[in-house]
N, C-alpha and C positions, 0 to 999 in steps of 0.2 A: 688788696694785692693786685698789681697791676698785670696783666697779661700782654703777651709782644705776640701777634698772631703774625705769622710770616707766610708770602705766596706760595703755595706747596706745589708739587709735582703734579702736574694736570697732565703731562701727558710725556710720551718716550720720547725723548731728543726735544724738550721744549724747556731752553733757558730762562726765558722771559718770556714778556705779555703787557700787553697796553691795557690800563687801566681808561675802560670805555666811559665807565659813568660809575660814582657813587649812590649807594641806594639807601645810606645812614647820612646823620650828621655827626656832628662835636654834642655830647649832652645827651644823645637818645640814647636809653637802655634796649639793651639786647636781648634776645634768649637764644637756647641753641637753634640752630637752624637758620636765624634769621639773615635774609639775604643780606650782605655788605655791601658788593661792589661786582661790578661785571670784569672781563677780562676777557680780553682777546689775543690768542697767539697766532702764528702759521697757523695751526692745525684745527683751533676750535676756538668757539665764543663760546665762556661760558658764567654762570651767576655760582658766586662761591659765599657760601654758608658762614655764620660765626660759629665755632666747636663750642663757647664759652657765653656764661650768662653774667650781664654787670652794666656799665657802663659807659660808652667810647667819650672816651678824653683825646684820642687823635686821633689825626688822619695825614700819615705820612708822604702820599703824593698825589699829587693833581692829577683830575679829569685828562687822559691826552699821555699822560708821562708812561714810559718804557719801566716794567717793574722786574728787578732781573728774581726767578727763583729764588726762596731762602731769605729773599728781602722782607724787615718789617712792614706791613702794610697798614697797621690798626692797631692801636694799644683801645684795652680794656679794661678798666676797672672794676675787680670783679666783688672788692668788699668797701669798697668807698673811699678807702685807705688815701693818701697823695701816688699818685700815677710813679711809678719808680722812669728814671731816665731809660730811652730807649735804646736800644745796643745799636751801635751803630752799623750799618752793613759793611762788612768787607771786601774790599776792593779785591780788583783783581790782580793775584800776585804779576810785578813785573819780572822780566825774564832774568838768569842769576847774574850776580853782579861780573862774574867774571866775561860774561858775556857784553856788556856795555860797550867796550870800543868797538866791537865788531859793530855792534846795534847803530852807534851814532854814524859810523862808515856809512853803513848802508844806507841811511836814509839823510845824510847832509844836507841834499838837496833839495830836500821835502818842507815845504813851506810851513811854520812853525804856526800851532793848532793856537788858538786863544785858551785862555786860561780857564777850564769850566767846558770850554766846546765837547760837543759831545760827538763822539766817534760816529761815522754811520757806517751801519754794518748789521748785511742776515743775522738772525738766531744763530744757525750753522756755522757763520765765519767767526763770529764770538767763540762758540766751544771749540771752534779749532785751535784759537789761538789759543788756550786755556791750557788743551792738550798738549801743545806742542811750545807753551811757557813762553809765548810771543807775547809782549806788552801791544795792544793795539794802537796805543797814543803812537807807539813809534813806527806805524807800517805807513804808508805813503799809501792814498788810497788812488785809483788808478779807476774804479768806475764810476759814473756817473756822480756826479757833484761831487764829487770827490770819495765817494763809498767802495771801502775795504772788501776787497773781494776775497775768496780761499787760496786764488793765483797769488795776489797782493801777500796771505799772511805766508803762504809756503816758501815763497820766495826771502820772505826775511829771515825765516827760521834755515832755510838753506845757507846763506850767507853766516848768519851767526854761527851755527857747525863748522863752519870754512870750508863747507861745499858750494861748486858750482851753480847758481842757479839757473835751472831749466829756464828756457824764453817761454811766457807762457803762452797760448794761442788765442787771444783776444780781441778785436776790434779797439781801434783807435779812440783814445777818451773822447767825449761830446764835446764840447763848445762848452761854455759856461752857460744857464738861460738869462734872457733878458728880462729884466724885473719891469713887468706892467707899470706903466703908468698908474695912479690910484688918481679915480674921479671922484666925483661929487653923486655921479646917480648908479650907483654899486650898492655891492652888499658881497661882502666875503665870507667864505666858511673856512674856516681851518680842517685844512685833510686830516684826517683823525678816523680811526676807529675801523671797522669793516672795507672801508671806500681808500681808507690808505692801503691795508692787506692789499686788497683788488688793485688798485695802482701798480703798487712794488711789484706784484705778481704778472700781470702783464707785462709790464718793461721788462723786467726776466725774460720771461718765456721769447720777447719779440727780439730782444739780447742774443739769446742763445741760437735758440731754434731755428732753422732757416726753412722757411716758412710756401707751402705749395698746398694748393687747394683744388680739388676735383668733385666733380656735380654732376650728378643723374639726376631724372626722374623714375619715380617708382610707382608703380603702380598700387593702391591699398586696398582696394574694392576688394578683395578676398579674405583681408585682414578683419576690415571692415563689416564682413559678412559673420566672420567668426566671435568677433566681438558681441554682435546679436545674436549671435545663438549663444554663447555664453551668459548672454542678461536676459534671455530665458529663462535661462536654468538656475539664475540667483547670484551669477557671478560678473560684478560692471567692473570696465578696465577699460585706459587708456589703450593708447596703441603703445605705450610705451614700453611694457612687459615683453611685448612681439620682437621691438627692436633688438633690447637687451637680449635677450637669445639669439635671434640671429646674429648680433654681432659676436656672440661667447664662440656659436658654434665654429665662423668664421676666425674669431684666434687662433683656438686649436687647432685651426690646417697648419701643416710645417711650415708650408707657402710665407705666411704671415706671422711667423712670432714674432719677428722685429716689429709692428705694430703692438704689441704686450711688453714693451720692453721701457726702460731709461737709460741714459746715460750716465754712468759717473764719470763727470770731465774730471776731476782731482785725478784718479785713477787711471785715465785712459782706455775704459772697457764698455764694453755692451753688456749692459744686463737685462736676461730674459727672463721674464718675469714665469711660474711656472701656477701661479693660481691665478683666476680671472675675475678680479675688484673692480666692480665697475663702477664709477661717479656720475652719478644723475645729477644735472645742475638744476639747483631750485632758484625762483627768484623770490626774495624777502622786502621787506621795508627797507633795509640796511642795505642792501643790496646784492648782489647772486652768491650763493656756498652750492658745497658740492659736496653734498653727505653722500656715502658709499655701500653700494651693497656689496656684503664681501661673499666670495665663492660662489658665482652665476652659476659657473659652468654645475654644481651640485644642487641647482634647485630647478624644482619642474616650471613650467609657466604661470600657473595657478601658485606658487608657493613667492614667485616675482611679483604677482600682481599684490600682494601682500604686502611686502619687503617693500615696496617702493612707495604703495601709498602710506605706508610705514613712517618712512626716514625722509620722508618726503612733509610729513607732517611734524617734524620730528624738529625737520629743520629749519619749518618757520616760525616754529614758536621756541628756537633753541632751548630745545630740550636732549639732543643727542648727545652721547658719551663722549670723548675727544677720538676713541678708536674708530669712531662709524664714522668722522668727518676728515678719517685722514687714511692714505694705503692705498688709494686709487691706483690701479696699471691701463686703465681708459677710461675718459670719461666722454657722457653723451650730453650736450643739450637741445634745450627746444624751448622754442618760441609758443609751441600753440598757434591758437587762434593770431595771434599777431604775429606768424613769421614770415608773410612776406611770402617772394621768392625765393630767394636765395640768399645767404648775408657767409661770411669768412671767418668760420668760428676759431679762435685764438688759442692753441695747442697749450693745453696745461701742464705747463713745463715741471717736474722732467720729462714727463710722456711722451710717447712719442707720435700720437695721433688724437684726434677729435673729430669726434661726427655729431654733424648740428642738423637738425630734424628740422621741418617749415609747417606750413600750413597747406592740408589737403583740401583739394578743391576738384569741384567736378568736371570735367574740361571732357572737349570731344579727340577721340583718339582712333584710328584705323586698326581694329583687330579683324583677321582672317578677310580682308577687301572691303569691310565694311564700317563706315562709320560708328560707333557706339559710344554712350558717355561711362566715363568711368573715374574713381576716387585715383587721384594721383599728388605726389608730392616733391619738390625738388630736396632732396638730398645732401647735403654737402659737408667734405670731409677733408680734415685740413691733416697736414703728416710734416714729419721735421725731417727734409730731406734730405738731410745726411746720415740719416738710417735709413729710408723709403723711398726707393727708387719707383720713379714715375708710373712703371705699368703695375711694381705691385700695390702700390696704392687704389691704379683705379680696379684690379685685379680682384682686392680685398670689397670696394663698394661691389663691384658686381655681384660675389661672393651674398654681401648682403641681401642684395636686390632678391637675386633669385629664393630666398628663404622667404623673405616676404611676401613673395608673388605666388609664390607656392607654399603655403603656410603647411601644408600635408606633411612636407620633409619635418616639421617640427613638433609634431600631431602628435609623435611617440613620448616627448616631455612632457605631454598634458594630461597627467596622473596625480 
């Protein structure tokens, strides 16, 4: 009897997923548990199981290929039997037929898709259209290489109602890119998998967001101190556990909740986030994730230094849940030992702030008229300046500063 295994529900609001890598063939038997195939959405990479013991007789999409939820992914053979035909997936309803003339109005002028072309368009813009019974073949895409934006589907669905559609507030489409020359002493990789997420997600965020970054030095030598008497007592930790509280305590002032916040541009509103999810960027083979620890503000420093080396470990050997890699309302990274100076860490859009940690070094500094060496590190914190105005950005880093330098203020969390 043949079994149709279909991509399930990995996580909330996740239509699809890029199928990363096969981990079966055509011809190997299964049992349950046995890893199939990896999968990457927005939100998570993750390795999904066979429920079923038999034999795979297919393999419905290629290494690379977009797998929408509910779609067949693997037939199974579970008694030897002839493989029964696989159901085919069902498209997506286009929009009702009385709607057609308004659809073709709208979009006359939209250069006609090739037959098979496939739409580009977020996760997100998909189940809009879905909602709101928008065929996507027929939206005219207006971002970047031509990809369907939420502005893009609301807009058609406005026309099709025989409402006005709103102008939306967007930057002028790019240029088309110019296609490389191809030599002889190359080598291409097809963008795919992790390294594309990170792509698309950047050009977002630098899309959106309008972009200002502000830099201190901090001083760590008390952090520093603490840290050692800590690994006295049995307990080793980054400096990064320090951070993360200093920055939670820092949301919580009124001063800065726009720094815990996003935007919904569809909506037109500020949204202020009222719990504090922090994303610790990890760097992987595959390259950087940003597993989260959720609810800073309700855990002591000692219970962080946990949680991070945690989901920290979690996330290079992806093994986290899709909940722990998504929900972020700030996220921190850091370079380590290799950060350098300074560098412009790239706001994880929707968020509305990013602070990027460097490397401490011991440098000489003038306290109280005198020379002295001490642990210091440059700082730097990048904000979308259409919520965060200039001082309270650098308002917020000082905010930081001073809890680091005086780590005491934070003495009462370390329970």
């Amino acid at each position: 009897m043949a079994f149709e295994f279909k991509l399930p529900d990995i996580g909330e609001g996740v239509v699809e997923g890029e199928l990363t890598k096969w981990l079966i063939d055509v011809g190997q038997p299964v049992v349950e548990d046995t890893p199939l195939f990896e999968v990457l959405t927005d939100k998570v990479s993750a390795v999904i199981p066979s429920p079923r013991k038999g034999i795979v007789t297919k393999r419905h999409f290629a290494e690379g290929d977009m797998v929408p939820v509910g779609a067949i992914v693997v037939t199974i053979e579970e008694s030897g039997a002839v493989a029964a035909k696989p159901v085919a997936v069902a498209p997506v309803a286009p929009a009702a037929v009385a709607a057609t003339i308004a659809v073709a109005a709208a979009v006359a002028a939209v250069p006609a898709r090739e037959a098979g072309e496939r739409v580009r368009a977020a996760p997100a813009t998909r189940k809009l259209a879905r909602d709101l019974g928008v065929d996507l073949q027929a939206v005219p895409g207006t971002g970047e290489h031509g990809r369907v934006t939420k502005s893009d589907v609301e807009s058609l669905a406005q026309k099709i109602a025989g409402a006005p559609a709103a102008a939306p507030v967007k930057p002028a489409a790019p240029k088309a890119p110019t296609a490389l020359v191809r030599g002889a002493d190359e080598e291409r990789i097809k963008l795919k998998g992790l390294r594309r997420k990170i792509f698309a997600k950047m050009r977002e965020s630098k899309d959106h967001a309008a972009h200002f970054t502000y830099v201190d030095e901090i001083d760590f030598t008390a952090i520093i101190q603490l840290q050692d008497a800590l690994a006295q007592n049995g307990v080793k930790s980054t400096f990064l556990p320090f951070v993360v509280k200093a920055v939670v305590l820092s949301l919580m002032k009124p001063e800065f909740a726009y720094l815990n916040a996003q935007v919904d541009e569809a909506a037109g509103e500020i949204v202020l986030k009222k719990r504090y999810h922090i994303g610790v960027a990890a760097a992987t083979e595959a390259g950087l994730v940003v597993p989260v620890v959720h609810d800073c503000d309700q855990k002591s420093i000692r219970q962080l230094i946990e949680e991070i080396r945690r989901v920290g470990e979690g996330a290079r050997t992806s093994s986290l849940p899709a909940e722990e890699m998504s929900g972020s309302t700030f996220t921190i990274t850091s370079l380590g030992k290799l950060g350098g100076m300074f560098a412009t860490p790239i706001v994880n859009y929707p968020e509305s702030a990013i602070l990027g940690l460097h490397k401490v070094e011991k440098r000489p500094v003038v306290v109280d008229g005198q020379i002295v060496i001490r642990d210091r590190m440059y700082m730097s914190c990048s904000f979308d300046h259409r919520l965060i105005d200039g001082h309270v950005g650098a308002g917020f880093v000082q905010s930081v500063k001073t809890y680091l330098e005086q780590p005491a203020l934070m003495l009462a969390e370390l329970v």
